[in-house]
C-alpha angles and dihedrals in degrees: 000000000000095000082049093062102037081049095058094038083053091050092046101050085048096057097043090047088045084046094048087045086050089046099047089046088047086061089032088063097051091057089054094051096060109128153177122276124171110248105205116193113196117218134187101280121224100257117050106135095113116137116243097265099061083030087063097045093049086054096052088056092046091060093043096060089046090068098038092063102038077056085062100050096250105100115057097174148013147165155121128277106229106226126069103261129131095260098076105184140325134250121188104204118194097206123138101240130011100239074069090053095047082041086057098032088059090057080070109097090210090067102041085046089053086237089116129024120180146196128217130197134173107277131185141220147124108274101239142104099013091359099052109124131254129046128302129253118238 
């Protein structure tokens, strides 16, 4: 009876200390997995004298590529700060270099127009919730 007890007590305290090993290596994962994203901030252009018209029509194409490319898994988030200052709105992009984040950022109408300019820099985070990798479904 008293090696049965000192036999389970053994075998417990193995498989806590194996669930709080499993446990520390789980968080310990997640660290090792931060990595680099693209933040774009998005600035007033230097030419944004269109009339509305052409304005809203750039619009419209600048919405359109956003979600064309958060349809293709590069961009992760975007949107628009909501006071008038000169950084307009944000994009992070998950793209492996930034020449492929300029390539991208030149499909926007609002850049090529001059509406928009931007600047990137590295950014990091774990990839998951927003951030997992891969495409969304829509």
């Amino acid at each position: 009876m008293k090696y049965t007890i000192i036999s389970l007590t053994a075998a417990f305290i193995f498989i806590l200390s194996n669930n709080l090993s499993a446990q520390d290596q789980k968080e310990k994962r997640v660290e090792d997995q931060i990595r680099q994203y693209w933040f774009v901030m998005l600035l007033k252009g230097p030419s944004r004298s269109q009339d509305s018209a052409t304005a809203a029509k750039i619009q419209e194409g600048h919405m359109a590529n956003i979600n064309r490319l958060y349809y293709e898994g590069k961009i992760k988030v975007a949107g628009p700060f909501g006071d008038n200052g000169n950084w307009l709105g944000i994009f992070i992009f998950d793209c492996p270099t930034k020449e492929e984040v300029e390539k991208d950022l030149k499909t926007d109408p609002a850049i090529s127009s001059g509406r928009l300019s931007y600047d990137i820099r590295p950014w990091y985070t774990s990839p998951m919730g927003s951030f997992a990798p891969g495409k969304p479904k829509k």
